[in-house]
C-alpha positions in Angstrom: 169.5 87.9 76.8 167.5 86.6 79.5 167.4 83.1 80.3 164.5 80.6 79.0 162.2 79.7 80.9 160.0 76.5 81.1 156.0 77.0 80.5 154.5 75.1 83.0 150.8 74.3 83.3 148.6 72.8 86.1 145.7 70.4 86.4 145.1 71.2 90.1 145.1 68.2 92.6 142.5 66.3 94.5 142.6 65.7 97.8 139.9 63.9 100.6 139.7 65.9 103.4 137.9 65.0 106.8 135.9 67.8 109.0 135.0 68.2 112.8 131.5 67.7 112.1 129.8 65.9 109.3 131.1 63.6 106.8 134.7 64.1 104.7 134.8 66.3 102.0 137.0 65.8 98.3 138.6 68.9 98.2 140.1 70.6 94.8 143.2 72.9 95.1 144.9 74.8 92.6 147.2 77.8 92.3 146.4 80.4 89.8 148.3 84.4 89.0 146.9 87.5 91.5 147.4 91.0 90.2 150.9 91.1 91.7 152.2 88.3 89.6 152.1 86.0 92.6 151.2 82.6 92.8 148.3 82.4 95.2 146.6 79.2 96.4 142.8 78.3 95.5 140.7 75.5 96.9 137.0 74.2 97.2 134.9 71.6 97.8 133.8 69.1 95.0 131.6 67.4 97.3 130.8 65.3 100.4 132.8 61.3 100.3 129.5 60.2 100.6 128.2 61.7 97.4 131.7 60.4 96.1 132.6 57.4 97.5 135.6 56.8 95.0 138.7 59.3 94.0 136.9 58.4 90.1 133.8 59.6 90.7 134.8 62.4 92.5 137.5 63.2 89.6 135.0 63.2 87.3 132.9 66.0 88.8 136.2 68.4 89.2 137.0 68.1 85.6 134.6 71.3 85.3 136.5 72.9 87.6 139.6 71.7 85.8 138.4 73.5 82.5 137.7 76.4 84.0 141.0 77.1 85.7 142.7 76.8 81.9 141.5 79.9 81.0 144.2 82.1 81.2 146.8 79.1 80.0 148.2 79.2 76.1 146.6 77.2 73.6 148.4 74.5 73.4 147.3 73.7 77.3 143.7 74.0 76.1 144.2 71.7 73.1 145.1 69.0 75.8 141.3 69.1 77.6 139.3 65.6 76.7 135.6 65.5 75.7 134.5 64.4 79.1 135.7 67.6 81.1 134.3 69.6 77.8 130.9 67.9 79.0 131.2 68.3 82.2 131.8 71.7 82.3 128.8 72.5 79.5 126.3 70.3 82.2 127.4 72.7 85.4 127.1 75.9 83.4 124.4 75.1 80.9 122.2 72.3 81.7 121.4 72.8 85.8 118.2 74.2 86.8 119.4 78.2 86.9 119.4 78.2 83.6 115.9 78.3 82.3 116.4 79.1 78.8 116.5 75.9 77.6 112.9 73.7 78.8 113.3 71.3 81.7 113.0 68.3 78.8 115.7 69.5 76.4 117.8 70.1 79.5 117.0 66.2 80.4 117.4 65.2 76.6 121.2 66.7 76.0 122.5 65.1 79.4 120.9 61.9 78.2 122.5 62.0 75.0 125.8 63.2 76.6 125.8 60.6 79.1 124.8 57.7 77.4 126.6 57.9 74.0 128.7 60.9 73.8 131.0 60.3 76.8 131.5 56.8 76.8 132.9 56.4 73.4 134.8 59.8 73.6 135.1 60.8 76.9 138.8 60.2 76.6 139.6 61.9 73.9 141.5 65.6 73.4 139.2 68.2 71.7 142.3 68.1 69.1 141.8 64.3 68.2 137.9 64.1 67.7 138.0 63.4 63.7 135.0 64.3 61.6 134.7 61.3 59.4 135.5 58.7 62.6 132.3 60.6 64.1 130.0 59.8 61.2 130.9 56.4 60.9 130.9 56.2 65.1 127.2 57.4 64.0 126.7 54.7 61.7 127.0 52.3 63.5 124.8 53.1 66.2 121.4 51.2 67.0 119.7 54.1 67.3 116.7 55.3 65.0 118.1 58.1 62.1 116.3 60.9 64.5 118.0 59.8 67.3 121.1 59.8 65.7 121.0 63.2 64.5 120.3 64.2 68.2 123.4 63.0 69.5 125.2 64.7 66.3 124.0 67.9 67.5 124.4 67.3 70.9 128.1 66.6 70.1 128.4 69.7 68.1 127.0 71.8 70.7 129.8 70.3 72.6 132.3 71.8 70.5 129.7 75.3 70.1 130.4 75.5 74.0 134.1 75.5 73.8 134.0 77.9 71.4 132.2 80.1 73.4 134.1 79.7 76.5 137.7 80.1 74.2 138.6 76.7 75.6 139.0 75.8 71.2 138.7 77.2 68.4 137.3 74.9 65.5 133.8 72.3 65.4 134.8 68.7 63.9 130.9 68.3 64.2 130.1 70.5 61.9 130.9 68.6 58.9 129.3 65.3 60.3 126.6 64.2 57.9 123.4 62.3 59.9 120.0 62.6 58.5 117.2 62.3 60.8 114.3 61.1 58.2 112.0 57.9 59.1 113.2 55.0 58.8 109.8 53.7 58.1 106.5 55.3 57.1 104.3 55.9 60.2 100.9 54.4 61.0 98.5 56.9 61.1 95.0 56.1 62.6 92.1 57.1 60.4 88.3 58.7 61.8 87.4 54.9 62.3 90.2 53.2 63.9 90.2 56.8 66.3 87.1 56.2 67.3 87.6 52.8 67.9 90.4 53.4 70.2 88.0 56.0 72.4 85.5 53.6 72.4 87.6 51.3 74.2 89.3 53.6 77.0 88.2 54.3 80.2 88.4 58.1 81.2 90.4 60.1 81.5 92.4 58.8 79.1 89.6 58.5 76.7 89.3 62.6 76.9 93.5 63.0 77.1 93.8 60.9 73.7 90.7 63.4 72.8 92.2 66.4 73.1 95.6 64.6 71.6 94.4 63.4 68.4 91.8 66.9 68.2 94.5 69.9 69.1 98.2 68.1 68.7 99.3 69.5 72.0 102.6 68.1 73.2 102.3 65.4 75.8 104.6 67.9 78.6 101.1 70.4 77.5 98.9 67.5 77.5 99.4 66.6 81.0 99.9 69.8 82.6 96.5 71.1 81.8 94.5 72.8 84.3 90.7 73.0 84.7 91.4 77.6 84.4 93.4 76.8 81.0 89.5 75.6 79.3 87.5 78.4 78.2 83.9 76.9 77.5 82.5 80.0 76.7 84.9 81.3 74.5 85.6 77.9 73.6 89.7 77.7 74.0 92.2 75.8 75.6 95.1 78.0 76.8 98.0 75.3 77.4 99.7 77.4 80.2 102.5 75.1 81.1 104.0 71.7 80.7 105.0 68.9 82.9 107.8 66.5 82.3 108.9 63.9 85.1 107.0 65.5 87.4 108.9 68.8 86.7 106.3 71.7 85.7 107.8 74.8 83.3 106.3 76.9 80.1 105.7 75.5 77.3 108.6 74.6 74.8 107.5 77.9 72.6 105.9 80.4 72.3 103.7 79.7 69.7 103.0 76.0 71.7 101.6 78.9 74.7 98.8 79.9 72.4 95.4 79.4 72.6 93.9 76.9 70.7 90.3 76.6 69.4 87.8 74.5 72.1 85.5 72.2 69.4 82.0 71.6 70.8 82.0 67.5 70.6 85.6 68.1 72.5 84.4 70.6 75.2 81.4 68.2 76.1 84.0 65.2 76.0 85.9 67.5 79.0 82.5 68.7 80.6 81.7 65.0 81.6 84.6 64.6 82.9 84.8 67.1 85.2 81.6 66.8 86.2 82.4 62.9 87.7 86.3 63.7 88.4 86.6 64.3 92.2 89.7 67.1 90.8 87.1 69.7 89.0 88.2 72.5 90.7 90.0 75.8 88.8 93.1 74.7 90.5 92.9 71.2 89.4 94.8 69.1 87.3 92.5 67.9 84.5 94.3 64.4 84.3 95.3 64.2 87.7 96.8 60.7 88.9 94.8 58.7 91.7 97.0 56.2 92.3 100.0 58.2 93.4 98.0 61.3 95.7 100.4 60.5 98.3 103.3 62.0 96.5 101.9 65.3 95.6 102.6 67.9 98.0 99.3 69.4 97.3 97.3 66.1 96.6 97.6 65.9 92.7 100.1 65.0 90.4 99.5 64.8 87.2 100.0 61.9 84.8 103.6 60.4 84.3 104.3 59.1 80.8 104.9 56.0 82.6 101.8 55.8 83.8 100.4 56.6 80.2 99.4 52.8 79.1 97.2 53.6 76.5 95.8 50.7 74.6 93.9 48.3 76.1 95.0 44.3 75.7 94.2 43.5 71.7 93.2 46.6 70.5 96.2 46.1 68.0 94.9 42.8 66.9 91.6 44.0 66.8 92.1 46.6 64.6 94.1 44.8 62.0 97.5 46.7 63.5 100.5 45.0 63.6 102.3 47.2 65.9 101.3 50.4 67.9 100.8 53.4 65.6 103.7 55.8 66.2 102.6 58.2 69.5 100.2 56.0 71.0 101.5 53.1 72.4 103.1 54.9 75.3 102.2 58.5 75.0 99.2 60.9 73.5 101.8 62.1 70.5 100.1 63.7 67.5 101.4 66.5 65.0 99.6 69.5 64.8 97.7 68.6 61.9 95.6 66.5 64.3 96.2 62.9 63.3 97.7 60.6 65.6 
């Protein structure tokens, strides 16, 4: 009978290593099994100390590389991998900017919600001790709005869909987590008169963004990334080519968001004016493009930020009989595709 043997697993170690030129580097080393059976040594470089200045921080952005060197371990290593390494690894291999299936602001929206909520509260935890019912209550309780809450639900859950995939575990807590994502309160929609107020009031362009908001329900990523070639006044269309979200510019969420929507005459003489007065009215051009901030635009126009966006001017609200901003408006052109703000 041969002898028993111990089944031993590794975490690999972490090490700061200094160079001949340039700053130190954190270094990760860890062994793993070559075709012969032999142990043979790995290493590479998490990053430079001065992207890392602590052995925390730079922990934190091995535990990818941690998950992925449990592969080939038994299950009952895998069961032992906490939440934050599970996110970590999903943000290197599904989130980074190679990966273009997913638009730049979902990509944005599922770190967010990973980051901010997810981690914190259950960074620590094994895959193995994430309970369905604690998470629904965990939900509960947050201060969130009921949309937002289902968000970070199905954040968590794909979570749990990526270790699945990867064969890191094989069951979803999530999936059984109840969060509804309905209003919490009715929203105020503007009618034909309070609309037209609100134009009335605005200077350009954001009298003609809000336009073509309220008119054609683009999203606000479509909204700003408009282009004088994406309007058709002949034909009459507006072809929303791409979108622009922090500054970053990608195709439109969908597919049915890329197509062509109809040009109405009182809206393509709105956008006529302004190009004839904007000193951007060429093909090329950004139809909204940002003065103020020329300087940092490689080719001398940005579009507009959704920080830039401040929409209503002072008392319109109070004005109008409003007691708070109608949903979309206050800090973004946000309208459904019905047309109504």
């Amino acid at each position: 009978m041969p002898p028993l043997t111990r089944q031993t697993f590794q975490h690999g170690s972490l090490a700061i290593e200094a160079r001949n030129s340039g700053p130190a580097v954190w270094i990760f080393r860890w062994r793993e099994t070559g075709p012969n059976v032999k142990r043979i040594q790995r290493k590479t470089i998490v990053g430079t100390k001065q992207e890392f200045p602590t052995k925390a921080s730079a922990e934190k952005a091995a535990a990818a590389l941690r998950l992925d060197i449990t592969k080939e371990q038994p299950q009952r290593v895998k069961e032992t991998l906490t939440v934050e390494q599970l996110a970590s690894h999903y943000i290197e291999n599904e989130l980074d900017e190679k990966h273009t299936s997913k638009a730049y602001s979902t990509r944005a929206c599922y770190k967010i919600m990973t980051d901010l909520h997810v981690t914190p509260r259950w960074g620590n935890y094994r895959l193995a001790d994430v309970r369905t019912v604690a998470v629904e209550s965990w939900l509960g309780d947050l201060n969130l709005a009921n949309a937002s809450k289902a968000k970070v639900r199905n954040v968590f859950h794909t979570l749990y869909s990526h270790a699945q995939r990867y064969e890191r575990y094989d069951r979803n807590p999530i999936t059984k987590v109840r969060q509804g994502a309905q209003r919490q309160r009715e929203a105020e929609i503007l009618d034909v008169g309070e609309l037209t107020g609100l134009l009335t009031a605005m200077p350009e362009p954001f009298r003609s963004m809000v336009f073509v908001a309220a008119a054609k329900g683009l999203r606000r990523g479509e909204l700003i990334g408009l282009k004088w070639a994406d309007i058709d006044f002949e034909p009459e269309k507006i072809r929303p080519c791409r979108s622009v979200v922090d500054q970053n510019v990608g195709k439109p969420k969908t597919i049915a968001s890329a197509k062509p929507v109809a040009l109405d005459p009182d809206l393509a003489f709105a956008l006529a004016n302004l190009q004839a007065v904007s000193p951007f009215n060429q093909v090329e051009d950004w139809v909204f493009a940002a003065l103020p901030l020329l300087a940092r635009s490689p080719t001398g126009q940005i579009p507009f930020s959704v920080v830039e966006f401040a929409l209503l001017p002072n008392g319109w609200e109070s004005q109008n009989g409003l007691v708070g901003a109608p949903s979309g408006v206050h800090t973004r052109p946000c309208s459904n595709h019905q047309g109504q703000i």
